[in-house]
C-alpha positions as CSV (number, residue, x, y, z in Angstrom):
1,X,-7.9,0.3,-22.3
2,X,-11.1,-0.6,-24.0
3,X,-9.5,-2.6,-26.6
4,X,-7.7,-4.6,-23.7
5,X,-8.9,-8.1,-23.0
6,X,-10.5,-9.0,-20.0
7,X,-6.5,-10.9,-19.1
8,X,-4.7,-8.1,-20.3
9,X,-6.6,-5.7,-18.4
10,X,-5.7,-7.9,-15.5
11,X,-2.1,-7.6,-16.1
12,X,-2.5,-3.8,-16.4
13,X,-4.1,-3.2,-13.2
14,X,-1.7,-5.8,-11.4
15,X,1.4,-4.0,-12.6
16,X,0.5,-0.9,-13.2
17,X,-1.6,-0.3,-9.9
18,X,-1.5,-1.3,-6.2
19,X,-4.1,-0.6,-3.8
20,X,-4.5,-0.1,-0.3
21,X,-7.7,-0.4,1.0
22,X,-9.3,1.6,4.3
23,X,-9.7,-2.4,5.9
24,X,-6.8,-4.6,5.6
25,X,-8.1,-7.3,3.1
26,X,-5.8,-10.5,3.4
27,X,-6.4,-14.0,3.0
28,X,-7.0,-15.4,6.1
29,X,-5.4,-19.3,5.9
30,X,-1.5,-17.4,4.1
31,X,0.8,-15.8,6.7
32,X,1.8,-12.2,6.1
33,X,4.7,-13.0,3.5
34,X,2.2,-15.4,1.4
35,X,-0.2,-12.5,1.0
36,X,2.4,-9.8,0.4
37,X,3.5,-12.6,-2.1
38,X,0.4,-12.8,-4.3
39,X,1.1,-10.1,-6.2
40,X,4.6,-11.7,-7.5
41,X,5.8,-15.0,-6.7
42,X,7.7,-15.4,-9.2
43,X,11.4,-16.0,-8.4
44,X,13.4,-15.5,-5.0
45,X,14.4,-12.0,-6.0
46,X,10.2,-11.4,-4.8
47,X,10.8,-13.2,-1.8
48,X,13.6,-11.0,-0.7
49,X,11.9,-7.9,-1.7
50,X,8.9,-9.0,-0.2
51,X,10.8,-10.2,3.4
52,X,12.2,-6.5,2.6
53,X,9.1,-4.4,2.5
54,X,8.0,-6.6,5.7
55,X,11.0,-5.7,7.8
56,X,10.9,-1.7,6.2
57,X,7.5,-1.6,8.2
58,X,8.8,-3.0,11.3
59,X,7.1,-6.6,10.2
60,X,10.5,-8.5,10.0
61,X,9.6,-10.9,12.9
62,X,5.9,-11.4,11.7
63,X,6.6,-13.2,8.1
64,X,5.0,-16.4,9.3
65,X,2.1,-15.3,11.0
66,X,-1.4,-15.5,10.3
67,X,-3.5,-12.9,10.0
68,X,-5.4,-13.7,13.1
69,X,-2.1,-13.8,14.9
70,X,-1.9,-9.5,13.7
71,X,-2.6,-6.4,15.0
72,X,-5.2,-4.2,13.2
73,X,-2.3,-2.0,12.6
74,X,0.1,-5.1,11.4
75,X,-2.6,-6.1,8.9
76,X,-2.0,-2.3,7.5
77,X,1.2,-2.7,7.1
78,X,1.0,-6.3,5.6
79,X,-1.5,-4.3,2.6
80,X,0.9,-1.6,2.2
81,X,3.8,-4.1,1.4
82,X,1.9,-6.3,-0.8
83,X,0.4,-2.8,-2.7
84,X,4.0,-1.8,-3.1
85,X,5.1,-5.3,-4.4
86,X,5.0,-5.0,-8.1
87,X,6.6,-1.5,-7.9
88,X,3.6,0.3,-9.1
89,X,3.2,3.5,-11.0
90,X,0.1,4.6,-9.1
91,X,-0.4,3.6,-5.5
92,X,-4.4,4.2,-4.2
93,X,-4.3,4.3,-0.6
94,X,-7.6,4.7,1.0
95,X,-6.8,5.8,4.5
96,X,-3.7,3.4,5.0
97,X,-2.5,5.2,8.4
98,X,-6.2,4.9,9.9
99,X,-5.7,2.1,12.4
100,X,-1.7,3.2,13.4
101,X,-0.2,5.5,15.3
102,X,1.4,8.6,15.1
103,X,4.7,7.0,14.2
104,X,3.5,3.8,12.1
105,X,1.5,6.1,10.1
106,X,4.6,8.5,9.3
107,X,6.5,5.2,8.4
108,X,4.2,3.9,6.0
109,X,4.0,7.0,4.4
110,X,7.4,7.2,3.8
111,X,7.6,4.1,2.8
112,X,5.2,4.6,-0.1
113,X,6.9,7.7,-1.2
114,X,10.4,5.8,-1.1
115,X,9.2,2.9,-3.0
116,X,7.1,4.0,-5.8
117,X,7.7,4.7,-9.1
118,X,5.3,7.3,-10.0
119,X,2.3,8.5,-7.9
120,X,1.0,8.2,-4.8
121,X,-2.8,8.7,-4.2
122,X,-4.0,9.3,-0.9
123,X,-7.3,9.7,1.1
124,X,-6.7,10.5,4.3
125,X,-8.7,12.6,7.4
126,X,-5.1,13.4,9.3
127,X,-3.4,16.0,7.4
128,X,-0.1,15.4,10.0
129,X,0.6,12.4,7.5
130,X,0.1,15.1,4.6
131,X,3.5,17.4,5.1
132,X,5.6,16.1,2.3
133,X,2.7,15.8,0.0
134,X,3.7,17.2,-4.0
135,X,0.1,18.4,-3.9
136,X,-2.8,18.3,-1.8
137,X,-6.6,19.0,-2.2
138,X,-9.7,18.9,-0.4
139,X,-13.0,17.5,-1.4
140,X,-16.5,19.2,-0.3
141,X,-19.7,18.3,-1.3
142,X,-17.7,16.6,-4.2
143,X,-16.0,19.7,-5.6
144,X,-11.6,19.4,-5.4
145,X,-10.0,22.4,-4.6
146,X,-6.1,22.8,-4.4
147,X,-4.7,23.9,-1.3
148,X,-1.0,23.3,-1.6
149,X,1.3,22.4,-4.5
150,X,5.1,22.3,-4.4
């Protein structure tokens, strides 16, 4: 990685790695497709899979709508999509159910495990949206212990 230019680096991380961060970061002034569409514009195969991801999280009618015009929760989902994009090896997903419900927070977890490629990373205070988790540990007073592995 060291050896990597600052570009290459950038590639890597693009790929490689999508993120979902605890507070929905989108660009304001694209609609919900634009931003999933940042990640990989490239062709109108990424259009359809982005439209696809959308409507996966119950976003289907919200493609052209700005972020303003979004729920808290509808911004989540927007993030997820876009970290799922590039079909990832490692998703980090810092609390990506906080602001949904019971049932949007189930879906999106699904969704990441259906979508990935490799792992799924996830920091999260409800351990309901833990129950098909391969492994899970706790963190206290920044020591990980395991407390379930399948």
């Amino acid at each position: 990685y060291k050896s990597l230019s600052d570009q290459e680096r950038s590639n890597l991380r693009l790929r490689e790695f999508g993120f979902v961060f605890q507070q929905p970061y989108l660009v304001g002034y694209l609609t919900a497709l634009e931003n999933v569409l940042l990640v990989d514009n490239s062709s109108n195969d990424s259009v359809t899979r982005a439209e696809s991801l959308l409507d996966s999280l119950g976003l289907g009618d919200r493609l052209n709508r700005m972020p303003s015009e979004l729920s808290g929760g509808e911004k989540q989902r927007v993030c997820v999509a876009r970290a799922m994009m590039s079909s990832p090896s490692v998703v980090f997903a810092d609390e990506p159910t906080a602001s949904l419900d019971r049932s949007g927070g189930l879906a999106v977890v699904s969704l990441l495990r259906q979508h990935h490629r490799g792992a799924v990373v996830m920091v999260t205070h409800d351990p309901s949206m833990l129950q098909d988790a391969d492994r899970i540990f706790t963190i206290a007073e920044g020591v990980a212990s395991p407390v379930h592995s399948k």
